[in-house]
N, C-alpha and C positions, 0 to 999 in steps of 0.2 A: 441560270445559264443564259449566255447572251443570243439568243437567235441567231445574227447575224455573223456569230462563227460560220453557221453553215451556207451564207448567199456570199461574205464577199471574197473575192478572188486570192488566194493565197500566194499568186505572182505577182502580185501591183503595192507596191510597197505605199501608195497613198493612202488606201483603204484600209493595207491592214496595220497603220500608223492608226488612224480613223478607230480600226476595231480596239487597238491596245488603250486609248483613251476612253472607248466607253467600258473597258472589262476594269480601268479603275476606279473609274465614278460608279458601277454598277458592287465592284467590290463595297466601297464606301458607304454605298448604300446600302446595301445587306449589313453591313455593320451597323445603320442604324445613326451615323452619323452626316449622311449626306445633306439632310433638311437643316439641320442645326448649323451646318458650313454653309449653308444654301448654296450646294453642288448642283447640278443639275441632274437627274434622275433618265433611264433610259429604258426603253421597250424591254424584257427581259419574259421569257418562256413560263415562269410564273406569273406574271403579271395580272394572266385573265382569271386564274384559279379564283377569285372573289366573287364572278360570277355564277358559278356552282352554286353558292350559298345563298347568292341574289336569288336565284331561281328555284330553293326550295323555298326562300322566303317567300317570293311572289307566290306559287302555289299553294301554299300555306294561309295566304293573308286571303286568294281566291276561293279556298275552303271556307275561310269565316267570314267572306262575304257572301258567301251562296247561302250558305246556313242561317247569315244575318235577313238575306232577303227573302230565303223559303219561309221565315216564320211572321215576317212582317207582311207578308201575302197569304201567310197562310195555304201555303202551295199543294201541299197535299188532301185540302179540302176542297180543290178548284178540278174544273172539267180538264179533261185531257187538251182541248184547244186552249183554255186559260193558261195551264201550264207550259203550254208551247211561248205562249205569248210575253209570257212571264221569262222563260227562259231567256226569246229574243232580248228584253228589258234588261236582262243583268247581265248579256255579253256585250250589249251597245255601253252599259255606264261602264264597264271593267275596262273594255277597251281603250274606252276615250278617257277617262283617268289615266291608263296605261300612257295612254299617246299624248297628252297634255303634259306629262310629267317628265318623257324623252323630248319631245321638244322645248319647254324649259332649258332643263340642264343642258343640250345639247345648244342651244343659242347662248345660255350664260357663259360657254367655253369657248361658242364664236367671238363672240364679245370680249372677252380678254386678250383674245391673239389678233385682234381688228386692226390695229397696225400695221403686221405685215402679212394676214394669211386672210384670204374670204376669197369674196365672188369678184371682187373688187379686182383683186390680188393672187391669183391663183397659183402662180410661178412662185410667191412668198411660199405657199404651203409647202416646197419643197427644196427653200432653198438652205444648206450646211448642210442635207441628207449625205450621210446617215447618222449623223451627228446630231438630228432635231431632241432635245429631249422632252419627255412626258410630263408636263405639266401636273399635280396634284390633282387638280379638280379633272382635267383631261383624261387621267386614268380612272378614276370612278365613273365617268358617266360610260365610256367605255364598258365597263363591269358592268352596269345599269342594262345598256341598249342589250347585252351581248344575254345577261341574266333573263331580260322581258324577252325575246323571242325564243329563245331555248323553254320556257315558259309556253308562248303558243305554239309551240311544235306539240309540247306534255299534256297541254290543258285536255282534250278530247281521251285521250289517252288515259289520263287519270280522274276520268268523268268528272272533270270541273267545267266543261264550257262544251259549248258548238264545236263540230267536226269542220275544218275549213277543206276547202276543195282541190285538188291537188295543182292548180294554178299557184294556188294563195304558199299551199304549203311549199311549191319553188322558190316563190318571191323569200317567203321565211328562211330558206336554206341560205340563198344566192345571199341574203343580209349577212347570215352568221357566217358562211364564207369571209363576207369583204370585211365585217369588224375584226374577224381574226387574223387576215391575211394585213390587212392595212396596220393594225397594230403590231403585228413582230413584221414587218418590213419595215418599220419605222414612219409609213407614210399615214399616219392618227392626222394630222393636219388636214391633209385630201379628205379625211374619213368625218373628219370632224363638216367640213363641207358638204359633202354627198348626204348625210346622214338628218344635219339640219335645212338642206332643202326640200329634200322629201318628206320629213317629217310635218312640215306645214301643214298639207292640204286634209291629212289623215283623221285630225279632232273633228275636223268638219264634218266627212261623211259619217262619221260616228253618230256625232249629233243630230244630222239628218236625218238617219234610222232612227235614232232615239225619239226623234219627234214623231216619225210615222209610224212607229209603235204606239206611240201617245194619244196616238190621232190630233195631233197642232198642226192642223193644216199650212194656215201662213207661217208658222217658225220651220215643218218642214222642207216649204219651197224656198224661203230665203235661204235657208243653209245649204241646200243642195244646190241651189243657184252662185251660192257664195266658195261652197269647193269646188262644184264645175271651173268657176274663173281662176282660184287660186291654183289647182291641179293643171289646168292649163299655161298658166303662166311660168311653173314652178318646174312642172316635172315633162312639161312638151317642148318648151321654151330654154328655160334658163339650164334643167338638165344637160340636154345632151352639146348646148353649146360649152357651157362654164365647165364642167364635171368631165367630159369628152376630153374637151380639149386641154383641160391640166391635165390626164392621164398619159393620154397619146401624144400632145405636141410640147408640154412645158415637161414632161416628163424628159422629154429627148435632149433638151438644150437644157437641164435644171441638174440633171445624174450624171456623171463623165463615164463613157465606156457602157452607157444602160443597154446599148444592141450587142453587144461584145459579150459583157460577164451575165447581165441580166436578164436578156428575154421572155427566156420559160416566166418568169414571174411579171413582167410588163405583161405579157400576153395573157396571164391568167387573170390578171388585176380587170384587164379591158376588155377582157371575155364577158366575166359577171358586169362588168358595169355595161357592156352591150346589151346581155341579156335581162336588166332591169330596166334599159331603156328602152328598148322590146317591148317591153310590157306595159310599159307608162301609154305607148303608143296603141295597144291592145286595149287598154283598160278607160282610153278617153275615145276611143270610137263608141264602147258600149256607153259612153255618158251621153256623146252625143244622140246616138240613135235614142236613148230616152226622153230626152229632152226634144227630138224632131216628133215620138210620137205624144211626148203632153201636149205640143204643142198644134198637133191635129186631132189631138182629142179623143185618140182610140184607144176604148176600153181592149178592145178583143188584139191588137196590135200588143199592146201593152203587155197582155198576161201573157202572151208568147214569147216578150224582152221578157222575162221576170223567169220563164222556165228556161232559155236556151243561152241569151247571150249577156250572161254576166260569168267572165269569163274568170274575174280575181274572186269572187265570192265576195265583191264591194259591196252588194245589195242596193245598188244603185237604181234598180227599180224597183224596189220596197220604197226606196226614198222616196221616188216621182209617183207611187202611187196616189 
């Protein structure tokens, strides 16, 4: 079923012109012969159902990687601090596997629509709405991003990983909100945007814990030096200019009638992407303040950033340790 039976206005003969052209190529498609015509494909109420299965896969493949790495450590022959240690080690590689792997596919999708939709192009991402349709590869990685956090929400839950802290677990919700919401509104383009810019900075501090778990001194300060600038660039910078303002301002001149029949849903879309960009703003104070005390050198400074003011559960002073 088509989602946007229930957003667009059933008095504006434009839109629901708009809705009867996607209920036939969505028919079409259910038939199975859309790709073969190469019709165009549209947002559709099943569509995310594939990441259900993403995400007992990913829990599944996190079981046989824990079990892979309890017995190559030999984990239950190690002291209760080793196995803490150990743990840290196999949520930092899982992670950042995880996060290298979203960011890939989520730039290979930028990258096909670079034409008319990016950072570049923002107003592109929205332009024929609601007429945009779902690219093939665009709806997998979709099912991917949507699969991998539904995943970190379970992991603690079904003692596969670290418990995240209930910052981190907002940030997790406020995601799955906007992949769902941006995908049956049709606005995957925006999403595809927001989604690969923030995902940048993330492999990094990954790697960064990875190394100060390792104890690699120098590999730990360049990488945590190296997402400090990216995180800043990405998600302080270019965030809340580029991603703000296609929401709020190309949204308004890009949708005809968007303050008229749409609101409630502009307003929710700008709500969570306020509240992510709230946190970008949270989450690069506590970088900073680590990096003001490496760089005064205090131990005892330090170990009180490390219990109070990491506020996503970044471990960004595990990293500066």
């Amino acid at each position: 079923m088509d989602p946007m039976r229930f957003i667009l206005p059933v008095e504006d003969a434009e839109y629901q012109q708009a809705l009867s052209v996607r209920s036939q190529m969505l028919q079409v498609s259910s038939a199975g012969a859309g790709a073969a015509l190469g019709l165009p494909d549209f947002s559709r109420l099943d569509g995310l159902y594939g990441s259900l299965g993403l995400m007992v896969a990913f829990l599944m493949l996190r079981f046989l990687f824990n079990s892979s790495i309890a017995a190559l450590t030999r984990r239950h022959q190690q002291s209760k601090e080793r196995q803490q240690l150990i743990d840290k080690i196999e949520e930092e590689i899982w992670v950042t596997l995880g996060g290298v792997t979203l960011l890939v596919a989520g730039w290979q999708c930028l990258f096909s629509v670079r034409d008319y939709c990016g950072l570049h192009n923002t107003a592109g991402c929205l332009r024929n709405w609601p007429l945009i349709p779902v690219e093939a590869n665009v709806h997998k990685y979709y099912n991917i991003e949507l699969g991998w956090y539904l995943q970190l929400m379970l992991k603690h839950v079904m003692g596969l990983g670290l418990q995240d802290n209930g910052t981190m677990g907002a940030h997790h919700l406020a995601t799955v909100a906007l992949v769902v919401l941006s995908y049956m509104l049709n606005v995957h383009l925006v999403g595809l945007v927001v989604f690969g810019t923030l995902n940048l900075s993330s492999p990094l501090l990954h790697m960064s814990k990875l190394a100060s778990c390792l104890e690699l001194k120098t590999a730990k300060a360049l990488l945590f030096g190296l997402f400090a600038a990216v995180f800043f660039v990405t998600r302080v910078l270019l965030f809340p200019y580029f991603i703000l303002k296609c929401c709020m301002y190309d949204a308004l001149t890009s949708i005809r009638g968007i303050m008229q029949y749409f609101f409630p849903y502009w307003l929710a879309f700008n709500v969570l992407l306020v509240v992510l960009c709230a946190m970008q703003g949270v989450w690069f104070a506590a970088v900073l303040r680590v990096l003001k005390i490496v760089v005064k050198g205090s131990s005892k400074e330090l170990q009180r950033e490390v219990a109070t003011a990491d506020p996503a559960g970044m471990g960004a002073k595990l990293a500066a340790q």
